[in-house]
N, C-alpha and C positions, 0 to 999 in steps of 0.2 A: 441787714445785719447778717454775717457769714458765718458758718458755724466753721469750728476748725474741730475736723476729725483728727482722731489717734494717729492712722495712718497719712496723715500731711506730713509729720517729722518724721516717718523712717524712710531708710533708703530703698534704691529699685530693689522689689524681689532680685535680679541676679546681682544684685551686690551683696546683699544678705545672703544670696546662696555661696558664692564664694568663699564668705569669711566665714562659714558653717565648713567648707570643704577645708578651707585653712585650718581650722583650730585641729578637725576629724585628724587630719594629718599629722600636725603637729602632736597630738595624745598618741595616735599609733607610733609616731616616732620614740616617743618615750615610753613606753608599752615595751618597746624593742633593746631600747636600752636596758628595762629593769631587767627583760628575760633574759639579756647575754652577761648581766652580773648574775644570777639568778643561775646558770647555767656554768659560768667559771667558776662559783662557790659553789656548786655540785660537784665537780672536774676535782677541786684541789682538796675536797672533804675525801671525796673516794680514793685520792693517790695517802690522802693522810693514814687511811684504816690502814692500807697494806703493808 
């Protein structure tokens, strides 16, 4: 009788590393996006005051 470990169903460490590097990416991308709305609604608040 075989035992079936946890690790039989996940993928090779560098497939798992990969899709860890994807997602990383993927959040700093949108990280970048919120800061340049985040940075244009700074920009058009200060043209507002003046």
């Amino acid at each position: 009788m075989s035992r079936c470990r946890i690790t039989d169903n996940l993928p090779a460490p560098d497939v798992i590393a990969q899709e860890i590097v994807d997602d990383l990416e993927a959040a700093l991308e949108q990280f970048r996006e919120i800061l340049s709305d985040v940075e244009g609604f700074s920009e058009s608040i200060s043209k507002s005051e003046v």
